[in-house]
C-alpha positions in Angstrom: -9.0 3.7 13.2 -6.9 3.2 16.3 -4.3 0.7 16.1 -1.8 -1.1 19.0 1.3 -1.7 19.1 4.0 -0.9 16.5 2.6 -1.6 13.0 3.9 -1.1 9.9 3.4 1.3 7.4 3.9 1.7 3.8 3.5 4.0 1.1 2.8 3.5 -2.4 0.3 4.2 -5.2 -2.6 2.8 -6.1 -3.0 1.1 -9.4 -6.5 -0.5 -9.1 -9.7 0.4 -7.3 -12.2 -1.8 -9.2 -13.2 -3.7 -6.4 -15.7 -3.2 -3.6 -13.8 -1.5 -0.2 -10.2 -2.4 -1.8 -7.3 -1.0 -3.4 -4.0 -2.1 -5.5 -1.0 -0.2 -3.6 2.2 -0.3 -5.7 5.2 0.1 -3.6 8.8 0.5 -4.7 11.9 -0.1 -2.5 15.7 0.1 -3.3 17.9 -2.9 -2.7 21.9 -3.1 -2.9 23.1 -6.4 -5.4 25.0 -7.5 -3.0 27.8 -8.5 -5.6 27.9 -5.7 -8.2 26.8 -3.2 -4.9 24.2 -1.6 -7.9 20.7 -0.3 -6.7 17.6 -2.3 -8.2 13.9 -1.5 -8.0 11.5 -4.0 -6.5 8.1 -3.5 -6.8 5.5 -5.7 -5.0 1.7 -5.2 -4.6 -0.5 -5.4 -1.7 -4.2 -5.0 -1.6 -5.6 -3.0 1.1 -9.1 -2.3 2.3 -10.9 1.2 1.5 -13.8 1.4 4.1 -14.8 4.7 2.4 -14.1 4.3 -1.7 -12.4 7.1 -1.4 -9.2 6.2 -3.3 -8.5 6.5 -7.0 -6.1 5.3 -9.3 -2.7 7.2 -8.9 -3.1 8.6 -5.4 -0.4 8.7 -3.1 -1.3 6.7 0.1 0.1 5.4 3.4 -1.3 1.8 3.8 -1.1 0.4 7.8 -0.6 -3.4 8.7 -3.6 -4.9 9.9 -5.5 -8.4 11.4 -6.5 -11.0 7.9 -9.5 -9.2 6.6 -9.8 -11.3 3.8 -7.7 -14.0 1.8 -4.8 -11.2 0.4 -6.0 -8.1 2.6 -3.7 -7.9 5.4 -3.7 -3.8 4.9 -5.8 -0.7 5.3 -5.0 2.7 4.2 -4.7 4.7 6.4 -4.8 8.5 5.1 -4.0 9.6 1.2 -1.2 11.3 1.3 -1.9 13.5 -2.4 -4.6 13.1 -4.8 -4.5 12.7 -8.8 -5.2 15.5 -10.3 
């Protein structure tokens, strides 16, 4: 998979691979409060196309920004970074 130009990457862990050539990724980032200056959690989820079927439910992956493939994929992974054991 070759991609241009600078895209972004993600990691996170996948919570779902029911469908066909797709994935759940969970990703966490920290954010400052800007008020109390206390760290929160946000969690969003991103679906992101498997052209293989090779993910499974609590592998670590690295997910790439990529052209609409279908109504909510706008990702592909890219490599899995550590497998469930």
């Amino acid at each position: 998979m070759e991609t241009r130009g600078n895209k972004r990457t993600i990691q996170g862990v996948v919570v779902s691979n029911k469908m066909d050539k797709t994935v759940v990724v969970l990703t966490e980032r920290l954010v400052k409060h800007p008020k109390f200056h206390k760290y929160l959690r946000q969690h969003k989820k991103y679906k992101a196309h498997d052209e293989n079927n090779g993910c499974n439910i609590g592998d670590t992956v690295l997910i790439v920004e990529s052209r609409p493939l279908s109504k909510e994929k706008r990702w592909q992974v890219r490599e899995i970074l550590e497998r469930v054991k």
